[in-house]
C-alpha positions, 0 to 999 in steps of 0.5 A: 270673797272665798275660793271655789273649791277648784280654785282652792284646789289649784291654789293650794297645789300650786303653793306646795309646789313653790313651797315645800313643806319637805324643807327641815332648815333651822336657824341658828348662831354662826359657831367659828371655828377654832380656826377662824377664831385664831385668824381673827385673833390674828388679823386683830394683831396685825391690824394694832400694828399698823397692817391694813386690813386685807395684808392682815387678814391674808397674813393671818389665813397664810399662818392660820389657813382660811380661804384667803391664804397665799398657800394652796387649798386654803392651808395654813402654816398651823396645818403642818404644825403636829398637833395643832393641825390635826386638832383644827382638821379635827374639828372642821372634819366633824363638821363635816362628818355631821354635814353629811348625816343631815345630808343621810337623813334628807335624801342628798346621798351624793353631797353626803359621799362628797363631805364624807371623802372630804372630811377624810381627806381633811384629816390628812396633812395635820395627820401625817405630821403628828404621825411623824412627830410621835414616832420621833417623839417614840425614839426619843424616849426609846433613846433616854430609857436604855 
């Protein structure tokens, strides 16, 4: 039996309202990190080894960082490492970066702010250490020129 127009009317309100046609959400393949894929490389190794899994995957993270290591923020041994930890901060801050453009684009103006300090902020500790690695890297040279 069909609706009568006020009730088509109500029906298709309502439903805009429980369902908005605003949503832009994709689905798409999960793409690890370099990251959680050298932690799961690792866990995988300790776990050969005899380590139980929830030891090997907070060995791992505690080396690699992830959130379940043993040293604060989520770090790991690798984002002090020079190099190396500017290259995983590198690219988790890229990604943060393109978070917070779709944030732009869909009106979240205060979770684009919070990802886009964030992504700054993530650049830091690998940063500092391969500053400091290039300016000993510089002397160094400096050294074996004269």
């Amino acid at each position: 039996m069909p609706y009568s127009p006020v009730e088509d009317q109500f029906l298709s309100t309502l439903a805009a309202a429980q369902f908005p046609s605003s949503a832009s959400g994709e689905i798409k393949a999960y793409d690890p990190t370099i990251r959680e894929r050298l932690s799961e490389f690792l866990q995988g190794g300790f776990e050969r080894i005899g380590i139980d899994r929830y030891q090997a995957r907070k060995n791992a993270e505690s080396l690699i960082g992830g959130p379940n290591s043993n040293l604060p923020l989520d770090m790991g041994l690798a984002d002090i490492v020079p190099f190396l930890g500017t290259a995983l901060q590198t690219q988790e801050a890229a990604r943060m970066a393109e978070s917070a453009a779709t944030d732009v684009t869909q009106g979240n103006y205060a979770a684009a702010a919070v990802e886009g300090v964030g992504a700054g902020l993530g650049l830091l500790p690998g940063g500092a250490a391969t500053g400091k690695a290039v300016k000993g890297i510089a002397k160094a040279v400096k050294k074996g020129i004269k």
